[in-house]
ZAPA-923757 format. One line per field, with one value per atom (N, C-alpha, C, O): atom name; residue in one letter; x, y, z; residue number from 0. Coordinates in Angstrom, 2 decimals. Layout:
% residues N
atome	CA ...
residu	a ...
east	X ...
north	Y ...
up	Z ...
num	NUM ...
***
This chain:
% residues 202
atome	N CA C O N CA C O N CA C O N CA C O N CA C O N CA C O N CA C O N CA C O N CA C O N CA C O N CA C O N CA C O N CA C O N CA C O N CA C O N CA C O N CA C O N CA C O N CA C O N CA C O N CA C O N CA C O N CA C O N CA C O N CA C O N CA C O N CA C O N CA C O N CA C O N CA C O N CA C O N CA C O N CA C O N CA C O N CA C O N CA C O N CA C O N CA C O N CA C O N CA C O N CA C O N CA C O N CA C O N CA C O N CA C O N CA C O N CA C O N CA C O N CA C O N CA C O N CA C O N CA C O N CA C O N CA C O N CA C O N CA C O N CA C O N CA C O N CA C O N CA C O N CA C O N CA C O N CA C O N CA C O N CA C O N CA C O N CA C O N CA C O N CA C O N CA C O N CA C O N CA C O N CA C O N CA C O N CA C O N CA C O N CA C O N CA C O N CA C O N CA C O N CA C O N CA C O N CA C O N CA C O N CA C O N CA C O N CA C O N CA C O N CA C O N CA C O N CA C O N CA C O N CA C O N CA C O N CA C O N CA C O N CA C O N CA C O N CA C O N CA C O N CA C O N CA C O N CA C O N CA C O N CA C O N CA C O N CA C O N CA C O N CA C O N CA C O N CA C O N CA C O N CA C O N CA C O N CA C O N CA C O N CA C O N CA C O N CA C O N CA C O N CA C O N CA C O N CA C O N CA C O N CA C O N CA C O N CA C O N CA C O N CA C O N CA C O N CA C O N CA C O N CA C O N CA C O N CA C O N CA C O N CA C O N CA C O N CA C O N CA C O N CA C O N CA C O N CA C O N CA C O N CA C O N CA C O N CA C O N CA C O N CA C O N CA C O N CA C O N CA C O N CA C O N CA C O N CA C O N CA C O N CA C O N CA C O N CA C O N CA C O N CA C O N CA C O N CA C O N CA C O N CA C O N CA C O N CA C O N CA C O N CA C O N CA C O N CA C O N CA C O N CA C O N CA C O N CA C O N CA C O N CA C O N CA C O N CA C O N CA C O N CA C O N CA C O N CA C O N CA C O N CA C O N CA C O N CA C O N CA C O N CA C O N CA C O N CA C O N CA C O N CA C O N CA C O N CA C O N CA C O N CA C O N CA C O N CA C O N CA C O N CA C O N CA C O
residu	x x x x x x x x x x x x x x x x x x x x x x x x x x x x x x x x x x x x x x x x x x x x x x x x x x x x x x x x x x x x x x x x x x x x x x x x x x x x x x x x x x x x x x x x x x x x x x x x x x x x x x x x x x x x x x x x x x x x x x x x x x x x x x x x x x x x x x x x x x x x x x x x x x x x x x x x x x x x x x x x x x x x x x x x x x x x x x x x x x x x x x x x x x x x x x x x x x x x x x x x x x x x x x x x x x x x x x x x x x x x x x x x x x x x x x x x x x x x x x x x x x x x x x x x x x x x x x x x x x x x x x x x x x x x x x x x x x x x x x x x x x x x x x x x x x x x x x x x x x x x x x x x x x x x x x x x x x x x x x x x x x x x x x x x x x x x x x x x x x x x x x x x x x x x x x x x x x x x x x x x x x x x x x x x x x x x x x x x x x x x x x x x x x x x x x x x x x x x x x x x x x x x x x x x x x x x x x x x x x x x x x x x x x x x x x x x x x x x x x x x x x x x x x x x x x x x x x x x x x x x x x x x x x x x x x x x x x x x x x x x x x x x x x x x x x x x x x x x x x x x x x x x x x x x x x x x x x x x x x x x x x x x x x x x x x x x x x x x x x x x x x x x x x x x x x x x x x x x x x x x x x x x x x x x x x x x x x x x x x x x x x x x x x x x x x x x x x x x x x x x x x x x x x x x x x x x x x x x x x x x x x x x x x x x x x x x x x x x x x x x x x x x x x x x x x x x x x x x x x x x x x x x x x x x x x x x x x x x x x x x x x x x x x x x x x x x x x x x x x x x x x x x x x x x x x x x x x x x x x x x x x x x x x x x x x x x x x x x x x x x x x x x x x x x x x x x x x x x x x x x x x x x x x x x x x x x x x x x x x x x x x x x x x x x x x x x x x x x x x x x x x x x x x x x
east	176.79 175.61 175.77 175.02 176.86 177.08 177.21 176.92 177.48 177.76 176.59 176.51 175.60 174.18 173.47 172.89 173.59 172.79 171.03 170.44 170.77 169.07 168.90 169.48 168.30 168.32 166.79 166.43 166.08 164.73 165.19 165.70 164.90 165.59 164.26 163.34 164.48 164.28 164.49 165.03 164.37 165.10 164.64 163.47 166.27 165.84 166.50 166.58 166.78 167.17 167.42 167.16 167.81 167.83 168.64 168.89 169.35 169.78 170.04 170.31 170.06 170.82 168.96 168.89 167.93 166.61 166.04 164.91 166.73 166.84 166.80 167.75 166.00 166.14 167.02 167.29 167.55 168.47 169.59 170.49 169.82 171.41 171.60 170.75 172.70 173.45 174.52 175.26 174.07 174.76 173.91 172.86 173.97 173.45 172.66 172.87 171.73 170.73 171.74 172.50 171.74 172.28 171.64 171.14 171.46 169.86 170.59 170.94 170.72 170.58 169.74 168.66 169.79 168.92 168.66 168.92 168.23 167.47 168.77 168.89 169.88 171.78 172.70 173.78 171.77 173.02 173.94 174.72 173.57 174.72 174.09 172.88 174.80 174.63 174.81 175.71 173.84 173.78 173.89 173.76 174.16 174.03 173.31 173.52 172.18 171.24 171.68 171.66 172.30 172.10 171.22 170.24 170.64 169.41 169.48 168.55 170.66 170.50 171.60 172.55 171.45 172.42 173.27 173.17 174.62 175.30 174.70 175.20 173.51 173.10 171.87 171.08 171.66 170.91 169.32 168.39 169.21 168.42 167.95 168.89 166.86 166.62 167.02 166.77 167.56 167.72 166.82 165.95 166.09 164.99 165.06 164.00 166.29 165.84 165.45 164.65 166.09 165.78 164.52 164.00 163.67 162.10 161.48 160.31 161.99 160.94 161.19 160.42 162.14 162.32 162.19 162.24 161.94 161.45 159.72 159.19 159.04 157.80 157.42 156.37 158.42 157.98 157.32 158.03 156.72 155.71 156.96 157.68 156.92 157.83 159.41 160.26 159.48 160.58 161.61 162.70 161.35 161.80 161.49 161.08 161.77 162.22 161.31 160.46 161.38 161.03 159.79 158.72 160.31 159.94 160.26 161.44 159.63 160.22 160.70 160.23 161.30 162.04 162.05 161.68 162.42 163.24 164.18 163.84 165.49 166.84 167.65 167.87 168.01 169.13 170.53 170.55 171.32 172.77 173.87 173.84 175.13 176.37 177.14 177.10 177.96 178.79 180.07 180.33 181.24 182.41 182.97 182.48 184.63 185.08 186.11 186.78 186.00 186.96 187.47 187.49 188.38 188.76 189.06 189.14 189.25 189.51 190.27 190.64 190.60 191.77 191.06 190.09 191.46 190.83 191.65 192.54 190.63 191.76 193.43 194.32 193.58 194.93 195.76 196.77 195.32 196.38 195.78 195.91 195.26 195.11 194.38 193.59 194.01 193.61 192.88 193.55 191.19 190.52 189.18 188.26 189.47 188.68 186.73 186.23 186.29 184.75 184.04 184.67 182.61 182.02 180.88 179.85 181.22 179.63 179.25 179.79 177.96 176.49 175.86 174.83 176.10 175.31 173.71 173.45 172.87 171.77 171.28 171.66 170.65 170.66 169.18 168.61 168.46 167.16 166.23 166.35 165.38 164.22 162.86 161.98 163.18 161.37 160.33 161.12 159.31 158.82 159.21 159.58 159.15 159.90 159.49 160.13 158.04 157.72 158.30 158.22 159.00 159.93 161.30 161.93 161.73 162.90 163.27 162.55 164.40 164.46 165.11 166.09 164.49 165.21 166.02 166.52 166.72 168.38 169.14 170.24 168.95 169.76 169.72 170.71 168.99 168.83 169.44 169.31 170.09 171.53 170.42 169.60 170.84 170.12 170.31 171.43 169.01 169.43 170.20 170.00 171.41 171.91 170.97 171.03 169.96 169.04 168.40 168.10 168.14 167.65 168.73 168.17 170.24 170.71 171.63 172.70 170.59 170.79 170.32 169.13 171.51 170.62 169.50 169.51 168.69 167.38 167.68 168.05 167.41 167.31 166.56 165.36 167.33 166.64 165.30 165.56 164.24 163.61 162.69 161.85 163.12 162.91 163.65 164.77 162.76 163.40 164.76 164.44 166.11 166.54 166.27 165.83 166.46 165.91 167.06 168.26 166.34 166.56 166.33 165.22 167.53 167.73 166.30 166.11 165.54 164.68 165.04 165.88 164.41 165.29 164.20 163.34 164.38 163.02 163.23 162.51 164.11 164.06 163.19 162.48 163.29 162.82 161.02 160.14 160.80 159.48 158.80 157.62 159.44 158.87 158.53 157.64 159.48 159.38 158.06 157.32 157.92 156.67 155.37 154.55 155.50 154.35 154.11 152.95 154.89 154.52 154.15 153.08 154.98 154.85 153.29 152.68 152.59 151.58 150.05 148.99 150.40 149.87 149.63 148.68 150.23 150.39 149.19 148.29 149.89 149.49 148.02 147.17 147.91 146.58 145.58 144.47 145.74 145.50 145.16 144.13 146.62 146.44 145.70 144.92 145.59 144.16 142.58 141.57 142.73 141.34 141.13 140.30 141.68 142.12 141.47 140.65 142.34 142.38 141.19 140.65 140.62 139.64 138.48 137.56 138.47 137.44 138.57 138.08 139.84 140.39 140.79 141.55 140.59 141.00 142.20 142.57 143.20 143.97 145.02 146.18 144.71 146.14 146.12 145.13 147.64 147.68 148.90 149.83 148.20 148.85 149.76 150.18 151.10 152.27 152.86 154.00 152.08 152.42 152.05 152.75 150.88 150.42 151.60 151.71 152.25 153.15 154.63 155.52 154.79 156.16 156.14 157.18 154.43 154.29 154.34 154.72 153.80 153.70 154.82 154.90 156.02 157.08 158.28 159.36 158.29 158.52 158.33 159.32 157.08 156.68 156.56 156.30 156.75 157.26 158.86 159.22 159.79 160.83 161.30 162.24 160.40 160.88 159.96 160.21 159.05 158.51 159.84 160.27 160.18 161.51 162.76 163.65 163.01 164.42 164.85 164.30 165.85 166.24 166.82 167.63 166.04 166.00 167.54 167.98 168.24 169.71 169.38 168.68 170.18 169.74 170.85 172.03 169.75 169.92 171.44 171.53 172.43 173.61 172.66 171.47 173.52 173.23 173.34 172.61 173.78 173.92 172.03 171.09 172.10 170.70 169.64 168.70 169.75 168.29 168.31 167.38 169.13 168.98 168.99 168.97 169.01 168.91 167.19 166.33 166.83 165.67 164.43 163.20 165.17 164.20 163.85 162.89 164.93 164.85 164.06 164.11 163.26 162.67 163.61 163.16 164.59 165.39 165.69 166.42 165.24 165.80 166.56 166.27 167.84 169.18 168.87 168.12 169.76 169.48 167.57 167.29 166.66 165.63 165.29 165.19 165.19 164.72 163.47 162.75 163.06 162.26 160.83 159.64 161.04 160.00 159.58 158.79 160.18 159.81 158.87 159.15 157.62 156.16 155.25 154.82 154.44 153.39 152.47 151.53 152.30 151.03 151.19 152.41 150.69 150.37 150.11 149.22 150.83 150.62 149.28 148.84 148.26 147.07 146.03 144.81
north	46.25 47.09 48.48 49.42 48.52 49.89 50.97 52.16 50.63 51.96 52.09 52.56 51.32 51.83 52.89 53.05 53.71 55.23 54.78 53.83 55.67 56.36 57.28 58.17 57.68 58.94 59.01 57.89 59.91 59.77 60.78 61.89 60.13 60.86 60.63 59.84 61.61 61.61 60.95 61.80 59.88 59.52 60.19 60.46 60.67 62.10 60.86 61.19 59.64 58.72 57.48 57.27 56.69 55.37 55.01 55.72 53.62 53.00 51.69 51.33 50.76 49.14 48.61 48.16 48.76 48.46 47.03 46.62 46.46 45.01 43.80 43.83 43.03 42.48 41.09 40.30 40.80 39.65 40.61 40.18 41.62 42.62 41.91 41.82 41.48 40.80 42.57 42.64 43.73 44.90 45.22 44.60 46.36 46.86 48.21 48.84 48.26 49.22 50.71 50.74 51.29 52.72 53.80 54.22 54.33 55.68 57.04 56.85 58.17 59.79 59.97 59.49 60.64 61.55 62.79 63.03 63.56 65.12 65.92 66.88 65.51 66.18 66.09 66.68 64.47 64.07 62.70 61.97 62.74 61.46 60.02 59.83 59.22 58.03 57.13 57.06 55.94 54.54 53.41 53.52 52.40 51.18 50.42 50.39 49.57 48.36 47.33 47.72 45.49 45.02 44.25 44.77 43.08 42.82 41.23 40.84 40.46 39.28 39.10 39.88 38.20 37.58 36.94 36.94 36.05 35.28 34.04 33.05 34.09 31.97 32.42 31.57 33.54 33.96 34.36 34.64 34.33 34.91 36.72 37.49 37.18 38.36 38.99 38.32 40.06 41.07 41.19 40.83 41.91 42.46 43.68 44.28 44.50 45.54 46.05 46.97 45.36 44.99 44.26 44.08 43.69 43.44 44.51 44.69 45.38 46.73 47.62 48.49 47.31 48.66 48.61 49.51 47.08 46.90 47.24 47.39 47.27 47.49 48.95 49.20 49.92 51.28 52.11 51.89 52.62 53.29 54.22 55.04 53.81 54.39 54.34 55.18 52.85 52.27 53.05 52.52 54.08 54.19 56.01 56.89 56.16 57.63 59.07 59.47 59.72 60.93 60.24 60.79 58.95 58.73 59.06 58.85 59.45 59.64 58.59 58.94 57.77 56.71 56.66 57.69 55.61 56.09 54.64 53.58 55.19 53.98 54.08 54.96 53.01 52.26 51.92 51.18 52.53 52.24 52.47 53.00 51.65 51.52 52.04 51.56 53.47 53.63 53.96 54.41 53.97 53.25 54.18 54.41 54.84 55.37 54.37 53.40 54.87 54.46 54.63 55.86 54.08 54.75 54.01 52.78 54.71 54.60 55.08 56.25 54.36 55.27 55.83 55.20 56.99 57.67 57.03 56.23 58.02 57.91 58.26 57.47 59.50 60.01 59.38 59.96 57.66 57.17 58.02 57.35 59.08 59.36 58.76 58.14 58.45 57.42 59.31 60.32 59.14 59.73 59.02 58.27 59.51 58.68 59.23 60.22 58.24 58.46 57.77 57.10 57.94 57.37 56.21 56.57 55.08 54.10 54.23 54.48 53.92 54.10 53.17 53.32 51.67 50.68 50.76 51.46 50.18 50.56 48.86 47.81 49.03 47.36 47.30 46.47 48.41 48.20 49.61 50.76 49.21 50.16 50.14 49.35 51.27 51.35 52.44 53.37 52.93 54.13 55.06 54.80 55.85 57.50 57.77 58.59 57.01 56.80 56.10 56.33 55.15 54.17 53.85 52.83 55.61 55.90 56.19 56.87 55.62 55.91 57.12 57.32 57.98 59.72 59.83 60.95 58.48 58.91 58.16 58.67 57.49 56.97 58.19 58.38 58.52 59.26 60.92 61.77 61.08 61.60 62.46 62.02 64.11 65.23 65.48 65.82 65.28 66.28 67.37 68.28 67.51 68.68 69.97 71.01 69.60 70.43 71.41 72.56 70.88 70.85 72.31 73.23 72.33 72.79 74.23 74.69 74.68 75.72 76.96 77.17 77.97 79.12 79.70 79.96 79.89 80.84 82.52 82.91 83.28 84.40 85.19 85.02 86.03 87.20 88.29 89.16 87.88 88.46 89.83 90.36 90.27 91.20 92.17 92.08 93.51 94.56 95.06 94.99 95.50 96.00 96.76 97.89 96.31 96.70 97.99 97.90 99.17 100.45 100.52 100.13 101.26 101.69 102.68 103.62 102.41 103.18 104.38 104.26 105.51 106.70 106.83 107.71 105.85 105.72 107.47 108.29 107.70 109.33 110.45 111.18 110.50 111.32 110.74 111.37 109.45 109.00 109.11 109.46 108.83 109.27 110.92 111.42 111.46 113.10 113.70 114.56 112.89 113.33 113.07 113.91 111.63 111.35 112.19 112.59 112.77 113.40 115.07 115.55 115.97 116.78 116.88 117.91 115.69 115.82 115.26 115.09 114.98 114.73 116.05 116.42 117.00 118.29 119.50 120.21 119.20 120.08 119.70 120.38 118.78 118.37 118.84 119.17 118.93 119.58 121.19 121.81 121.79 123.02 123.16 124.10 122.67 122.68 122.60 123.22 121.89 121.65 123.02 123.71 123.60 124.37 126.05 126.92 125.84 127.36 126.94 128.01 126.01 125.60 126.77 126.91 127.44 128.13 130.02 130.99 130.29 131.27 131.81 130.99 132.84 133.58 134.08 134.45 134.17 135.08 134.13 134.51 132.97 131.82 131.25 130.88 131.13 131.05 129.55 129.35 128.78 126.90 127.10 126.56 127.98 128.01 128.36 128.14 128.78 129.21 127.88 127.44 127.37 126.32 124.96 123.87 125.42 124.34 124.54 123.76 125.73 125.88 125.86 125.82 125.89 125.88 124.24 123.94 123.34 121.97 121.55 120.36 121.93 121.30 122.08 121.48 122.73 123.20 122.66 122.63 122.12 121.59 120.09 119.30 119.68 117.97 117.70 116.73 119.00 118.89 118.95 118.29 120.06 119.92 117.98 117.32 117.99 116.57 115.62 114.99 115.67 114.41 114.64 113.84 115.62 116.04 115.32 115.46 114.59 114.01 115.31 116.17 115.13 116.04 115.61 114.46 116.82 116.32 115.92 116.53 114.67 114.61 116.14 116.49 116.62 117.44 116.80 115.64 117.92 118.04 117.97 118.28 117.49 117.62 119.08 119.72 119.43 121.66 121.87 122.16 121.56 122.08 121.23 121.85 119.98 119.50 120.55 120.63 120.97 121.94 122.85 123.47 123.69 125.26 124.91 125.58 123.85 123.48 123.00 122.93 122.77 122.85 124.34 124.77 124.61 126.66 127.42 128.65 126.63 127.21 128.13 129.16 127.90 128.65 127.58 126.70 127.43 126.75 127.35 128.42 126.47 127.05 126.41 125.50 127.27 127.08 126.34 125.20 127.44 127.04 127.20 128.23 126.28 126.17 127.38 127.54 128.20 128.82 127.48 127.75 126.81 125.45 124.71 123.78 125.23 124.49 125.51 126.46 124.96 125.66 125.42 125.31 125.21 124.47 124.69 123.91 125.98 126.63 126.18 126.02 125.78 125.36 126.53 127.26 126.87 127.79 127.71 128.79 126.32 126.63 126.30 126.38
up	37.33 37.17 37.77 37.53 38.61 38.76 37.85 38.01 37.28 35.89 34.76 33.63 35.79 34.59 35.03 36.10 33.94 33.78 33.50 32.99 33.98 33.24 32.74 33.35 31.77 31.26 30.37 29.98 30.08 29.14 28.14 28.28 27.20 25.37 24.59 24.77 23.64 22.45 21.22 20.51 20.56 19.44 18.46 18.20 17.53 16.79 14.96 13.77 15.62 14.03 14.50 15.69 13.91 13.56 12.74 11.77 12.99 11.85 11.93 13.08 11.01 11.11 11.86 13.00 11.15 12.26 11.43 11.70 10.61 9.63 10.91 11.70 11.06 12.41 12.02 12.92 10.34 9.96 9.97 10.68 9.50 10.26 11.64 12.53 11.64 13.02 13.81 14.79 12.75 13.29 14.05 13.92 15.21 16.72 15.93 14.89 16.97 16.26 16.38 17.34 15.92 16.28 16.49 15.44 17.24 17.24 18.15 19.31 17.58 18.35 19.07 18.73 20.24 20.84 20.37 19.19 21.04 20.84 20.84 20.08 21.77 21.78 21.09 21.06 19.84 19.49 19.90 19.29 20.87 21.73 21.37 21.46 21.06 20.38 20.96 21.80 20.61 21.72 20.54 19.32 21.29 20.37 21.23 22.44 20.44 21.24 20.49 19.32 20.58 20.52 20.08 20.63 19.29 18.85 19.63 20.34 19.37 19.69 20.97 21.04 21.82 22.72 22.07 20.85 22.88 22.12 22.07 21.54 22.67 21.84 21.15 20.72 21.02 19.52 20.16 19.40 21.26 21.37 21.51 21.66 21.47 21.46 22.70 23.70 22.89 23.97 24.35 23.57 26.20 26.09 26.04 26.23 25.77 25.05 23.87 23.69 22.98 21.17 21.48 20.38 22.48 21.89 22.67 22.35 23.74 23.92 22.50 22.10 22.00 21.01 19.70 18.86 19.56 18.08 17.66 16.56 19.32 19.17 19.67 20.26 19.34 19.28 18.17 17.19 17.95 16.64 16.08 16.66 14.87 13.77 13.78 13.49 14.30 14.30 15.44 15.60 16.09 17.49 16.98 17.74 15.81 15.40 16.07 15.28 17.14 17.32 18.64 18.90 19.31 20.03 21.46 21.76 22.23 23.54 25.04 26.12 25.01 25.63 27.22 27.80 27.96 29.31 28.79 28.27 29.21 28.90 30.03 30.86 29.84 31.06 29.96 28.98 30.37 29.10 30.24 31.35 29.23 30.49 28.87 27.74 29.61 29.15 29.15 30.26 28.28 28.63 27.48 26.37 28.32 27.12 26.18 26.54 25.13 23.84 23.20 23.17 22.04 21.18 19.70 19.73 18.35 17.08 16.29 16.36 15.52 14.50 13.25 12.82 12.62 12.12 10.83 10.56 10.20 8.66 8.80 8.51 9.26 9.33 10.23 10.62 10.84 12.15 13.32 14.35 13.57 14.73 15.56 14.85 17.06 17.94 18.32 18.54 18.26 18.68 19.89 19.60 21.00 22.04 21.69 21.15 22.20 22.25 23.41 24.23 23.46 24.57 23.81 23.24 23.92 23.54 24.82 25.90 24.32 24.96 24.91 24.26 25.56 25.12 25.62 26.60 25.07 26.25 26.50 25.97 27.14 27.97 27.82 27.12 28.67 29.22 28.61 29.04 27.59 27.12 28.03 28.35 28.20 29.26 29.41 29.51 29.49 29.53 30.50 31.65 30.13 30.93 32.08 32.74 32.74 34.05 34.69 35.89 34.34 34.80 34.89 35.14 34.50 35.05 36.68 37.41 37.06 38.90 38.77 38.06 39.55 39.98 40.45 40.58 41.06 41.84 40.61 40.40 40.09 38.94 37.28 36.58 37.16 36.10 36.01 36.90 34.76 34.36 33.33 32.52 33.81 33.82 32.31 31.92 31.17 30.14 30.06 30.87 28.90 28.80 28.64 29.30 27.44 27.32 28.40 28.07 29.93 30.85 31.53 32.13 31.32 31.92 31.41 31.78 30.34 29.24 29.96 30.16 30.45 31.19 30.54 29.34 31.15 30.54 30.99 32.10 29.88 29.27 30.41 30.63 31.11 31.72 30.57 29.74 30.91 30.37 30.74 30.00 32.16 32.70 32.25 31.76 32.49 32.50 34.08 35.26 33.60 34.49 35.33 35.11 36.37 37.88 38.06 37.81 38.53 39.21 40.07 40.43 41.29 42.59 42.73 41.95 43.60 44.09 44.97 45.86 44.73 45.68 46.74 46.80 47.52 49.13 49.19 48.62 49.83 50.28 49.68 50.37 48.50 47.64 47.70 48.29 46.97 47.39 48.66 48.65 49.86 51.00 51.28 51.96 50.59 50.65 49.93 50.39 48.44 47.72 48.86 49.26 49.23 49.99 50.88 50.82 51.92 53.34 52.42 52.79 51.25 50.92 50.57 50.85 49.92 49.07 49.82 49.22 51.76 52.56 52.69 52.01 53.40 53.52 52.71 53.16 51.04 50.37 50.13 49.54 50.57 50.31 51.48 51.06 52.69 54.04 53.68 53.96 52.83 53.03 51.77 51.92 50.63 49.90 50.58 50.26 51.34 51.81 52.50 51.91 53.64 54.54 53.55 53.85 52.37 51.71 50.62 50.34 49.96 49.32 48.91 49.72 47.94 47.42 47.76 47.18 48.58 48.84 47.45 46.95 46.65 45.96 45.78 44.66 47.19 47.75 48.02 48.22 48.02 47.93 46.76 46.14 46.34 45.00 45.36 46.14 44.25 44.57 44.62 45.64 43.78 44.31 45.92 46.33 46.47 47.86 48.73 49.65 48.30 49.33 48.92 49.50 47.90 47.63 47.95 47.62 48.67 49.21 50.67 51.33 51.40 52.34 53.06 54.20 51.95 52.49 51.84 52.14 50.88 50.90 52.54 52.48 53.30 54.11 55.33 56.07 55.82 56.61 56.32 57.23 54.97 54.65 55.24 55.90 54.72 55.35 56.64 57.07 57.50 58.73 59.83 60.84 58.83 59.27 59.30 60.26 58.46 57.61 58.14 57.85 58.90 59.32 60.74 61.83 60.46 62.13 62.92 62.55 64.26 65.43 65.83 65.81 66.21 67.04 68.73 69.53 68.91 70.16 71.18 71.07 72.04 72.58 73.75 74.15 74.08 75.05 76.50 76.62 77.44 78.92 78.86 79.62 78.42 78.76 78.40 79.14 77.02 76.55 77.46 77.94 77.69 78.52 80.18 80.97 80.25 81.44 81.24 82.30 80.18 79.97 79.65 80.22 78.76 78.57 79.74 79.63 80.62 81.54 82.67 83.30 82.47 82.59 81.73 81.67 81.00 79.44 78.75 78.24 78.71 77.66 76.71 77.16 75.37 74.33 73.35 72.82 73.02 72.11 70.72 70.38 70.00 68.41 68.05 67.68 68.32 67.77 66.28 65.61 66.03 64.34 63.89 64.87 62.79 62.76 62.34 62.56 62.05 61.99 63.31 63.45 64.03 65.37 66.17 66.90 65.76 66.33 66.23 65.08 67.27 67.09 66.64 66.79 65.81 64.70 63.73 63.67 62.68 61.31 60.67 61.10 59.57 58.60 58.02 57.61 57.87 56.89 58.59 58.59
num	0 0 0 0 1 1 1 1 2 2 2 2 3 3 3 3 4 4 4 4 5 5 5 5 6 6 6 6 7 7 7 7 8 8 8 8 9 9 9 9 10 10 10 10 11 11 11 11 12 12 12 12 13 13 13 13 14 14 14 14 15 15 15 15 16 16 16 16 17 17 17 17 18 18 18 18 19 19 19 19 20 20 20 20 21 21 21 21 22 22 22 22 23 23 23 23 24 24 24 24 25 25 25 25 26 26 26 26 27 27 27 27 28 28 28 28 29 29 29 29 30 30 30 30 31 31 31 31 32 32 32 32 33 33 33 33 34 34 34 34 35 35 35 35 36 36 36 36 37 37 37 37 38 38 38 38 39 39 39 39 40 40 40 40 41 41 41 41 42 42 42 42 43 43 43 43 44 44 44 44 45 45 45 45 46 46 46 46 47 47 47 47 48 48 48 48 49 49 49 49 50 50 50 50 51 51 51 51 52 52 52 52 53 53 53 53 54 54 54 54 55 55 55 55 56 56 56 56 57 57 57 57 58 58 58 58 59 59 59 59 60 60 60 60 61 61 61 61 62 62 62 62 63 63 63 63 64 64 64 64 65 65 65 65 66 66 66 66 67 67 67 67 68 68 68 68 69 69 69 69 70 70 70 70 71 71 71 71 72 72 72 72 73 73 73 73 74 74 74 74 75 75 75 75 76 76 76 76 77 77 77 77 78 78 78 78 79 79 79 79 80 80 80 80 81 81 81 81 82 82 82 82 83 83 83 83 84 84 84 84 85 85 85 85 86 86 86 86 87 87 87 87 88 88 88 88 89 89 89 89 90 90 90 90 91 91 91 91 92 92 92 92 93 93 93 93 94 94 94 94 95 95 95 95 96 96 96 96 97 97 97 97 98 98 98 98 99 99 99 99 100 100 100 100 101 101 101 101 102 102 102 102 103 103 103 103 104 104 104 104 105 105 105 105 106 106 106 106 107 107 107 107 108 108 108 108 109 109 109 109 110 110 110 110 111 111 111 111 112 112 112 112 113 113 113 113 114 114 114 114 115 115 115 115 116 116 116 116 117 117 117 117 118 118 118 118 119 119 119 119 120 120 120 120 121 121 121 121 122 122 122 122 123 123 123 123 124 124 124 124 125 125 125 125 126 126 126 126 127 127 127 127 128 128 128 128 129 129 129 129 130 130 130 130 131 131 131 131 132 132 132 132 133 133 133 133 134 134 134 134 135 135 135 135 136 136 136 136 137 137 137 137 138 138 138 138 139 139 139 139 140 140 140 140 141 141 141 141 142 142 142 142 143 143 143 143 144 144 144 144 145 145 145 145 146 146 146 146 147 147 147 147 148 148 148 148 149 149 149 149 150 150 150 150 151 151 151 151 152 152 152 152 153 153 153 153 154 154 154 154 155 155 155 155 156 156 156 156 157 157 157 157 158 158 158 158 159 159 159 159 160 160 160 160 161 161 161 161 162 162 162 162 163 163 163 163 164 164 164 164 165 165 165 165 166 166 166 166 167 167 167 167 168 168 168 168 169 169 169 169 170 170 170 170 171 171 171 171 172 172 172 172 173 173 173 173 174 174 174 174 175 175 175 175 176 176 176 176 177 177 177 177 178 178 178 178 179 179 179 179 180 180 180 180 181 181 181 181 182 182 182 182 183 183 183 183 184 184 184 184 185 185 185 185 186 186 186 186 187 187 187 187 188 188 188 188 189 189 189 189 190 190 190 190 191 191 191 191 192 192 192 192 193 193 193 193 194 194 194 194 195 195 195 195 196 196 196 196 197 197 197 197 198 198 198 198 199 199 199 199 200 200 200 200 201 201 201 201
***
């Protein structure tokens, strides 16, 4: 019993479903892959899987299953002499698909078909630039309020004034030399920026 699978299928056909045929039922899944059920034992009695499966609606066809099958590879000779191997699929045990066990049961192929990126491709965001609009348009918005109803300022200016002062906002400060923190405490400061002041243009 080790080598019995579970699996829940589809039956997508049928064949040999004559219950005086002494031949094994033959039926596809939804993949394709093919099983054989048995109908009778050897002292002639019924399988109990041939009596779960003789009482499925529409003779098993396009029904949805849970099966227990042991399968085993093999092989046949073809027409041309060649010995081509295959896999039977006997199935033993028919049962409903709730009544398959989850550590025993053998993953539809179907199941394992990549799915289709359906998103749009993702673009590098330029943080820098976005953070720059934001602090610029903090600004220009200040010096709008500020010049609001002025005749004499014209939006292009208030917009070179708050992209100016967005930049010196955004600019990493160099950390200052032991020379400069002591010329700096002499109040002499070196290389001063013309942005470094504490008046506001608006």
């Amino acid at each position: 019993m080790d080598n019995i699978r579970e699996k829940i299928i589809t039956i997508n056909s049928v064949t040999n479903l004559n219950p005086e045929d002494k031949k094994p039922i033959n039926f596809k899944d939804e993949n394709g892959d093919k099983y054989v059920l048995w109908k009778h034992k050897k002292d002639g009695t019924e399988t109990m899987a041939y009596s779960r499966f003789k009482n499925l609606p529409y003779g098993g066809d396009g029904a949805t299953i849970g099966i227990a099958y042991n399968e085993e590879q093999k092989t046949f000779v073809n027409d041309k002499g060649t010995e081509v191997p295959y896999k039977q699929r006997s199935a033993v045990v028919v049962k409903n698909p709730n009544e398959v066990r989850p550590s025993n049961q053998v993953p539809n192929r179907t199941a394992s078909t990549p799915k289709l990126d359906t998103q749009a491709p993702r673009t590098e965001v330029g943080w820098d630039k976005v953070s720059m609009g934001k602090c610029k348009h903090a600004y220009l918005v200040e010096a709008f309020k500020a010049h609001l109803g002025n005749p004499n300022i014209k939006l292009s200016e208030m917009e070179k004034i708050a992209e100016e002062w967005a930049k010196a906002s955004m600019r990493i400060l160099p950390t200052p030399t032991p020379m400069e923190k002591l010329l700096e405490k002499q109040g002499i400061q070196v290389g001063k920026s013309s942005l470094d002041t504490n008046e506001i243009p608006f």
